[in-house]
N, C-alpha and C positions, 0 to 999 in steps of 0.2 A: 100723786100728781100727774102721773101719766095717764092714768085714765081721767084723769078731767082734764087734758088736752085730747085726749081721742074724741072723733066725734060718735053720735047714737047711732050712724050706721055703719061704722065701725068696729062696732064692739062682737066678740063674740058671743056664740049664746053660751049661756053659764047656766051649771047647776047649782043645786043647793048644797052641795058638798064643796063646790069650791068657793061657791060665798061665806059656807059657816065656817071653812079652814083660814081664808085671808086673812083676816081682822086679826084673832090672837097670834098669827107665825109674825105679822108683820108687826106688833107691840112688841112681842118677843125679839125677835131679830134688833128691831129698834135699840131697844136696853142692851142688847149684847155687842152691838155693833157702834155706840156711841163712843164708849170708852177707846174703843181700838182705833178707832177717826182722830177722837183729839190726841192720842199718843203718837198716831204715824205722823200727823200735824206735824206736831213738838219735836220730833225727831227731825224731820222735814228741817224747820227751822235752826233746830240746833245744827244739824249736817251743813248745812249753807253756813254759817256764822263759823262752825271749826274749821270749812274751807277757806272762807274770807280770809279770817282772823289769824288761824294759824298753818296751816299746810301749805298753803301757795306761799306766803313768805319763806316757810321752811324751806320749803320746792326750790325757791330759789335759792336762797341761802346755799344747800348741799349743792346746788347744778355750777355756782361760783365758786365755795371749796375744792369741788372735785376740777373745775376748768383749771383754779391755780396748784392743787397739790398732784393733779393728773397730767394735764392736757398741755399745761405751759411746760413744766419738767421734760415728759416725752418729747414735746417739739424741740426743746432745747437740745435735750441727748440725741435727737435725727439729725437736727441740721449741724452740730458743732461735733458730736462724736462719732456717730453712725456713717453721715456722709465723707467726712475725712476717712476713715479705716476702710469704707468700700472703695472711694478711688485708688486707696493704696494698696488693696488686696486687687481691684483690675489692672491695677498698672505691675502690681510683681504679676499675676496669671498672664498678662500679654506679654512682659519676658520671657514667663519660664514656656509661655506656647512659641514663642520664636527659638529659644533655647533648643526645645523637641523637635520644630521644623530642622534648627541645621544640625542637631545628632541624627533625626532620620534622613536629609538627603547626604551627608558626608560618610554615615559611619553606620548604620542599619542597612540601607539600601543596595550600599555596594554589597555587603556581607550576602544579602538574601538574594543578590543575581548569584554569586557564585555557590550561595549551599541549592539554588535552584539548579546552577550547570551540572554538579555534583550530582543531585540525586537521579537530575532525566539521566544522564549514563546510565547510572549503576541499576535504576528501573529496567532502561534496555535491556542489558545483560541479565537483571534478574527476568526477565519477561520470554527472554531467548530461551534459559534455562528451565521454565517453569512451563514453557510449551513441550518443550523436548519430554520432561516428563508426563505432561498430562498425555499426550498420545501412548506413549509407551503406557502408562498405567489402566487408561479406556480400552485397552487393545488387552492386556491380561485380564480386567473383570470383562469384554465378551465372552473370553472364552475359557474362563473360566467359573464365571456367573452365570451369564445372562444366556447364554447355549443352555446348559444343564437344566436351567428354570425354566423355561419356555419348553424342553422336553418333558419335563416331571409334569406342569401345565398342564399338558394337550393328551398324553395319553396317562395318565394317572389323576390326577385331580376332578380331570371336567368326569369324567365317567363319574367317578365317585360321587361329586356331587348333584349331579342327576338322577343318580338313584335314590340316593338322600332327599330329595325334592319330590319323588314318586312317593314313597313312603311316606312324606310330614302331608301331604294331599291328601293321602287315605286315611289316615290319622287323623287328621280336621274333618274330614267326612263321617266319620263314627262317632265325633264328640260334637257336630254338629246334632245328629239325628236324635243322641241320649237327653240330648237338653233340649229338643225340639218336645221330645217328648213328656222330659218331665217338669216345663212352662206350661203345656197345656194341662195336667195333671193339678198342678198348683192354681193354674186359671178359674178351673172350674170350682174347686175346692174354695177359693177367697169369694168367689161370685154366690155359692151356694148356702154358706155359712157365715158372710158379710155382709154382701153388698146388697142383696133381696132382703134380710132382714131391718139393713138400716133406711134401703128404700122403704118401705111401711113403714118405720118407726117414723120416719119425716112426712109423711102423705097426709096418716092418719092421725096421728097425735102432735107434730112439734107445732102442724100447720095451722091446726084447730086454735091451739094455747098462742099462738104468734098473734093471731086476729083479733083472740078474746085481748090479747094485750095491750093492741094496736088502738083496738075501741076507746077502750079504759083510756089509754094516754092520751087522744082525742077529747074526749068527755072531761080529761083532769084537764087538759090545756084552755077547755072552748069554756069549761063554768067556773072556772078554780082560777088559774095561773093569769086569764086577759086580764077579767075584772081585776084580779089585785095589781098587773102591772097599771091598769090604766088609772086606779088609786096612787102609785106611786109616783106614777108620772105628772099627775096632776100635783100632789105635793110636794113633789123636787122643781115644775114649775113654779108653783107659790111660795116656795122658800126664794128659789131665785130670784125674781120677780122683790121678793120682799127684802132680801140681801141688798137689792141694785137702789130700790126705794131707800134704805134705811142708811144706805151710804152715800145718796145724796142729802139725805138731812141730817147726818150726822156731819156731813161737809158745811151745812150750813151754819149749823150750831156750834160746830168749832172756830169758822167763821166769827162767827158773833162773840163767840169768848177770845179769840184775838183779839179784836179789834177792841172789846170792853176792858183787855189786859192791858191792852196799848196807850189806850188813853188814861187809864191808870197812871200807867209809868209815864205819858207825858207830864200830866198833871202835878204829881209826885217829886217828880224825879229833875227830867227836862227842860220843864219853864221854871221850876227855881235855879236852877244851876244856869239857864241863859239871862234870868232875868240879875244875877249876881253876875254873870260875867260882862253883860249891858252896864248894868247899875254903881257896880262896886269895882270889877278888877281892870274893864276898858279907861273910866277917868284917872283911877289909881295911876295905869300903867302911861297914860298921858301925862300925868303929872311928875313921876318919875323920869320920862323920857325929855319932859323940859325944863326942870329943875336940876336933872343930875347928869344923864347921860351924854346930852346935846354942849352942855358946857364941858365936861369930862371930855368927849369928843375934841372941843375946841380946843382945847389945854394942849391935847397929843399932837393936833397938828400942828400947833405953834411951837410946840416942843419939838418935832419930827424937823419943824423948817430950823429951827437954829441950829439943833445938831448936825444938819446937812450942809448949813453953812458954817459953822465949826471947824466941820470937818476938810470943807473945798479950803476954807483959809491954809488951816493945817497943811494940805497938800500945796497950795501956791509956796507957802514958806520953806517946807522939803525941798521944791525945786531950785528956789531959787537961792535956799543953801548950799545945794549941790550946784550950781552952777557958778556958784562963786568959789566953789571949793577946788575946780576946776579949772576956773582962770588961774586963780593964784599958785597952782601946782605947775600948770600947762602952758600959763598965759592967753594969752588974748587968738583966740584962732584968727586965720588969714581967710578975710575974703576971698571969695570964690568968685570967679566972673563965670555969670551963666552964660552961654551960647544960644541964640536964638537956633531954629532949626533953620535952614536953607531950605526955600521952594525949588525943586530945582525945574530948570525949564521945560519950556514943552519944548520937544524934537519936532524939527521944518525940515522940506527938505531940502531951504539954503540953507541950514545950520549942519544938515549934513552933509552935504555934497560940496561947501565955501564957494558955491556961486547963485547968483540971481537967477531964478527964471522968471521968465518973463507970462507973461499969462496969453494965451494963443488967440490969433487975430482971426475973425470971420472974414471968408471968401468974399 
């Protein structure tokens, strides 16, 4: 199909090797790739349909479960157990941290001024004492160390070891020269007996056999290895090519047997069961609903209105048993004279002051 949408100048040029491959990869692929079309289809469908049908309702169902056997529970125990027991674990911690405030300003603080007055003393004094000895004690190792060692130093050591230093010099100079010498001994020996022989051996022969090698592997790459890759590549093209073809018509023709299954089951299935539920269980259910239910109906509510008034009578007669039960125990109660409220007046201020004024005259 897609080469009858390209146009003639379009097309590549082709050989006879990928015309004579086309045709059977792409029957082939065809038959092998139909089946796999209408199963991924059907699985397709069925996967929507077990979503629809069953997982999302389930989805929700577990997400309500777990809000009421989870989510309602926990909040319950936060706001009614958790938040109780934390105000009263902060309300005792802000005791017992006031508590600690007046043990350390009453009964800590005093204590650690006077183990501080305590110790500066007795630091002093240890500090008086402990100078007095380090002078005396630096004053014995002068001189009795540090004199003696700086003499043994200066005239016994340094000489000593400057002669010691003359001798390992000339000692390094002798074991220089022995291995100057017999490096070069060895040099020549490795050069004479190694290194010129394996030079020829690489000049004349590895280099020769390298080239002849090189050739050959050129020669196998340039009439051997192209061609067949560019055979392979042409046929992993026309597979592809035939793969993409065969699975758009295998999409088609899955298609088409949908839709011939569909109307099947309309057929079949659908229009008898809508034209029974038009034909047979819609009047049925009409008939029912005005024959039985809507009179049934009627009955309840006229039953519901008597009982209600039954029941108000019943209640008027309780009261007004009791209210007769009540006179004749108590007698007749006494009127109560209501009291109107009093407006009380607006405040003037002849009502407050008990004299007139008079309203003031223009000049």
């Amino acid at each position: 199909m897609e080469l009858e949408k390209r146009g003639v100048g379009e097309r590549s040029p082709e050989g006879c090797l990928v015309v004579a491959i086309r045709m059977p990869v792409r029957i082939v692929v065809l038959v092998l790739v139909v089946p796999v079309r209408m199963a991924w289809d059907a699985l397709v469908v069925g996967g929507r349909l077990l979503r629809d049908t069953v997982l999302r309702p389930l989805g929700r169902a577990l997400v309500w479960l777990g809000r009421v056997l989870v989510v309602v529970p926990l909040v319950g125990a936060y706001r009614w157990v958790l938040t109780p027991i934390g105000h009263t674990l902060v309300w005792l911690a802000r005791r017992a941290g006031d508590m600690l405030a007046w043990v350390y300003a009453r009964v800590l603080a005093p204590i650690g001024r006077a183990a501080e007055w305590v110790l500066r003393r007795v630091g002093l004094v240890l500090a008086a004492v402990g100078a007095a000895v380090f002078a005396g004690a630096a004053r014995l190792v002068r001189w009795l160390l540090v004199a003696p060692g700086k003499w043994c130093w200066t005239w016994i050591l340094t000489p000593a070891g400057r002669a010691l230093a003359r001798c390992a010099r000339g000692l390094w100079w002798v074991l220089a020269a022995v291995a100057a010498g017999v490096g070069a001994v060895l040099y020549w020996t490795c050069r004479v007996l190694l290194v010129l022989p394996a030079l020829a051996l690489w000049r004349w022969v590895l280099t020769p056999a390298g080239r002849g090698l090189a050739w050959c592997g050129r020669a196998l790459w340039r009439w051997v290895l192209v061609p067949v890759g560019r055979a392979l590549a042409v046929v992993g093209r026309e597979v592809a090519d035939a793969l993409g073809h065969a699975w758009r018509v295998a999409g088609r023709i899955s298609l088409a047997v949908g839709r011939f299954l569909g109307a099947v089951l309309r057929r079949l299935v659908v229009e008898p069961v809508r034209w029974a539920y038009r034909r047979v269980l819609t009047p049925v259910g009409h008939a029912v609903r005005d024959a039985v239910l809507r009179p049934a109906a009627r009955v309840a509510r006229q039953v519901g209105r008597g009982t209600r008034q039954a029941f108000a009578a019943a209640r008027d007669i309780a009261r007004q048993a009791r209210a007769d039960l009540r006179r004749a125990l108590l007698g007749e109660p006494r009127p109560v004279a209501r009291r109107e409220p009093v407006v009380a007046e607006t405040r003037t201020l002849e009502t407050r002051t008990g004299r007139e004024v008079s309203p003031p005259t223009r000049g």
